[in-house]
C-alpha positions as CSV (number, residue, x, y, z in Angstrom):
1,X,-1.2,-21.6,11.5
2,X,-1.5,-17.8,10.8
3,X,-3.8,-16.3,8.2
4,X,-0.9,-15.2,5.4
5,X,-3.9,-13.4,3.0
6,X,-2.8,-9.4,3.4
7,X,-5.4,-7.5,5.7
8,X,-7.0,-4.0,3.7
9,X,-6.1,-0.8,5.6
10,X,-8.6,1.8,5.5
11,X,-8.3,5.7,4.7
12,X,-10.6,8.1,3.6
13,X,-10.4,10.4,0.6
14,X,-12.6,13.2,0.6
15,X,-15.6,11.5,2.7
16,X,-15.3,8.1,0.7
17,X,-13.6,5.1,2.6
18,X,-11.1,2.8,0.2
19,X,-8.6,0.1,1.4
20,X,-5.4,-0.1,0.9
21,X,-3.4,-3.4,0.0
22,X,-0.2,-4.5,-0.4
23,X,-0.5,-7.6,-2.3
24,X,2.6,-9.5,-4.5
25,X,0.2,-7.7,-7.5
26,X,1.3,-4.2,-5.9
27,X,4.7,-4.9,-5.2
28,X,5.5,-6.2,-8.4
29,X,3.6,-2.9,-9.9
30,X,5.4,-0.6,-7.5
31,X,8.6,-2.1,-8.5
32,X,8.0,-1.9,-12.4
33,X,6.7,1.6,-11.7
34,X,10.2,3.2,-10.0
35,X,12.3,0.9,-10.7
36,X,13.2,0.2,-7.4
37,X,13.3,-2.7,-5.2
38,X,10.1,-2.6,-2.3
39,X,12.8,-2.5,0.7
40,X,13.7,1.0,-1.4
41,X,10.2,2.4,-1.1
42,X,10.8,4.2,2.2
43,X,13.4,6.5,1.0
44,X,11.7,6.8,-2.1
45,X,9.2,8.3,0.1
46,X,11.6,10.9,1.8
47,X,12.4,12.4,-1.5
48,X,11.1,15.5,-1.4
49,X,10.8,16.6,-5.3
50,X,9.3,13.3,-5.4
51,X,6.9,13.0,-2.8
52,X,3.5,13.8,-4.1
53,X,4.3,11.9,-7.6
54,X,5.6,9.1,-5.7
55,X,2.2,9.1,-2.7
56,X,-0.4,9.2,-5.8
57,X,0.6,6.5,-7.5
58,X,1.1,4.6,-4.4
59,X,-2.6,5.0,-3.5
60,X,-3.8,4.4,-7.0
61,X,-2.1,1.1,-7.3
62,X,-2.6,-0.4,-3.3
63,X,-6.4,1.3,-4.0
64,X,-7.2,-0.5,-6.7
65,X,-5.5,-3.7,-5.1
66,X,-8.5,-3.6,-2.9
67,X,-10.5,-3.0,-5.4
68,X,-10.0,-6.4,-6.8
69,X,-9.9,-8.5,-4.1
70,X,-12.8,-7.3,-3.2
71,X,-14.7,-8.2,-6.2
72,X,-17.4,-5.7,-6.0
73,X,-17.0,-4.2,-9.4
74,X,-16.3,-0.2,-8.1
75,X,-14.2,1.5,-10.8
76,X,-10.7,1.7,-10.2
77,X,-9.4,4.7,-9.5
78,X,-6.6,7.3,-11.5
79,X,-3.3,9.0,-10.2
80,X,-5.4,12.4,-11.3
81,X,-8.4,11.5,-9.2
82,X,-6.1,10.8,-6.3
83,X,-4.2,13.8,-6.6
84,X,-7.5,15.9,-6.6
85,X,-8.8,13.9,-3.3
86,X,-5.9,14.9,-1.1
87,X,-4.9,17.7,0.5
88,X,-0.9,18.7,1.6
89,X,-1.4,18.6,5.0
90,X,-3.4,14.7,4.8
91,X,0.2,13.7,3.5
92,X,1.7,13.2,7.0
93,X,-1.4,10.7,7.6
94,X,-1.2,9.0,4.2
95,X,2.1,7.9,4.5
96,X,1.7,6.2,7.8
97,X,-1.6,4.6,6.1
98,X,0.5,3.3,3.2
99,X,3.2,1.6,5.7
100,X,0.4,0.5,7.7
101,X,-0.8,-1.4,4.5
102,X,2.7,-2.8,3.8
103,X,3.2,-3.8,7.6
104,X,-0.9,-5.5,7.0
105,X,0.4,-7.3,3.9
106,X,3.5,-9.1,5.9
107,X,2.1,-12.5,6.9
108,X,2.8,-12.8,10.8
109,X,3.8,-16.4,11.4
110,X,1.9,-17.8,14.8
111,X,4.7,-20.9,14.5
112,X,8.2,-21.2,15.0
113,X,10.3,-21.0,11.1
114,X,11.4,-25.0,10.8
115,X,14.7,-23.4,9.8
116,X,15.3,-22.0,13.3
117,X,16.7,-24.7,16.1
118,X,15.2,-24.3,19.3
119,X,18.0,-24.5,22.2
């Protein structure tokens, strides 16, 4: 049986590590935030008047995801504070970091689906 718990992704903003993670809790945030559906967040992504509104509040909320989980009290972080902790040409790299979070939060199944007949 595979571990279905979502796996933090790491980044760095300015010299301090944070996880990222993409939890039901984010989803359901992200959602509620752009009223979109989560298989809309990629070309939510690619629009361009919207892409540094849309990549700082995507950090604050899967940030502060790990944050949680991890229980160890640190201070969640702001949209502001993120937007001050990266730099234009970091975007490139932070995108990929906040796929690789959603592709971490997707339970791989080690077992065959009982719905699928083996032939």
């Amino acid at each position: 049986m595979s571990d279905l718990r979502p796996k933090h992704t790491g980044i760095t903003l300015s010299g301090k590590e944070y996880g990222l993670l993409f939890d039901l809790n984010a989803i359901d945030e992200i959602q509620d935030r752009f009223d979109i559906s989560i298989s809309q967040l990629g070309d939510l992504m690619k629009n361009e008047r919207k892409t540094f509104k849309v990549l700082k509040v995507l950090l604050m909320v899967l940030i502060n995801e790990a944050i949680d989980d991890s229980e160890n009290g640190e201070t969640h972080v702001t949209e502001n504070f993120v937007g001050r902790k990266i730099t234009v040409a970091e975007i490139p790299t932070l995108k990929d970091k906040i796929f690789a979070a959603f592709a971490n939060g997707t339970p791989e199944s080690d077992e065959e689906s009982p719905n699928v007949k083996s032939e």
